[in-house]
C-alpha positions in Angstrom: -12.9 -40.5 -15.9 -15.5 -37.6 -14.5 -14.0 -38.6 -11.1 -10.5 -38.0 -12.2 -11.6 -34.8 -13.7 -13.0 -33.6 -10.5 -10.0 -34.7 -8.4 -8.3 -32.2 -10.7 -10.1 -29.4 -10.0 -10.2 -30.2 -6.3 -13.0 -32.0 -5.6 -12.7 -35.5 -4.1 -9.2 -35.2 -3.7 -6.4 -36.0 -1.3 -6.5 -34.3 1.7 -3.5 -33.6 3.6 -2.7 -31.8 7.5 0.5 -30.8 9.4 0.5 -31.5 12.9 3.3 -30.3 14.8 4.4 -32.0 18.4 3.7 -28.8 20.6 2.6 -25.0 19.5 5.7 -23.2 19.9 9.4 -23.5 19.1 12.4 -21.7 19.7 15.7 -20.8 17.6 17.6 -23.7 17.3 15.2 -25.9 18.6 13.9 -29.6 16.9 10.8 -29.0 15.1 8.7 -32.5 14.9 5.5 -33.5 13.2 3.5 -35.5 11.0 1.5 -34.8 7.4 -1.4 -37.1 7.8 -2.7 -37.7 4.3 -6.0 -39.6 3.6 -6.6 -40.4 -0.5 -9.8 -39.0 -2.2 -12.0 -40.8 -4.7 -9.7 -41.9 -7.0 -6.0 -43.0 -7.4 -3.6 -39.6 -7.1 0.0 -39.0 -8.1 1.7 -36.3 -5.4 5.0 -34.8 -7.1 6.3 -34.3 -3.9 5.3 -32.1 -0.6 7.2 -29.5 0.9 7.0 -28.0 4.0 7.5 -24.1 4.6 8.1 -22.6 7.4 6.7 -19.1 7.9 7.2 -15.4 10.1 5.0 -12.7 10.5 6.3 -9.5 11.2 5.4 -5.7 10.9 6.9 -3.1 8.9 6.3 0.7 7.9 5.4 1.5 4.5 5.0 4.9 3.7 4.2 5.9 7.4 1.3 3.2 7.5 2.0 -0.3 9.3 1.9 -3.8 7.2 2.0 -7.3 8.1 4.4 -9.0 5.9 5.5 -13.0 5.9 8.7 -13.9 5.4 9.6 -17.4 4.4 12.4 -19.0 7.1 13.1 -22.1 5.8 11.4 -24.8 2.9 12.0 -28.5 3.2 11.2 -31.5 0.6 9.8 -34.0 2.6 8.8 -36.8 0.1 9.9 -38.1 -3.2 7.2 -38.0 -6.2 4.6 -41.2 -4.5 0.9 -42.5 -5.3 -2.3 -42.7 -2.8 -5.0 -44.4 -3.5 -8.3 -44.1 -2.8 -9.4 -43.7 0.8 -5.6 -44.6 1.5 -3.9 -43.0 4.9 -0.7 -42.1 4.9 1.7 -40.8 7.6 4.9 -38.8 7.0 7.1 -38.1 9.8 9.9 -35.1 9.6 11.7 -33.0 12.1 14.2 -30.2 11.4 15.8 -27.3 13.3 14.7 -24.4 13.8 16.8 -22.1 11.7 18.2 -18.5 13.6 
């Protein structure tokens, strides 16, 4: 149970990394990639992961400049799904690059 609280909190839970085919895309272009995910200590439910895809860009604000991020596009890429402990998992996706 002390396990399962910790996983809530962040501690010993699932740990999950994009990796993307190559460093840079263009307009229009196929974006491909993996989510790696490898379970924590205990059993985990995932609601579902999303993947966002983000721009920098600078902008004036009362004469001073600011980095802002603007989000291009957000995609679902699982149903709600389980992972054990110590369990890897691999989720594939690919979507194009919006303009």
């Amino acid at each position: 149970m002390f396990q399962k609280f910790l996983a809530s909190v962040g501690i010993g839970n699932a740990k999950v990394d994009t990796v993307l085919e190559k460093d840079e895309y263009i307009v229009g272009e196929e974006i491909l990639g993996k989510v790696h995910i490898t379970g924590g200590s205990v059993s985990q439910q995932i609601e579902s992961i999303y993947l966002t895809l983000s721009t920098s860009y600078v902008r004036e604000v009362d004469d001073k400049k600011v980095t802002a991020t603007y989000d291009l596009e957000r995609v679902r890429l699982t149903e709600p799904f389980s992972v054990e402990p110590n369990e890897k998992k691999e989720i594939p996706f690919s979507f194009i690059m919006p303009v």
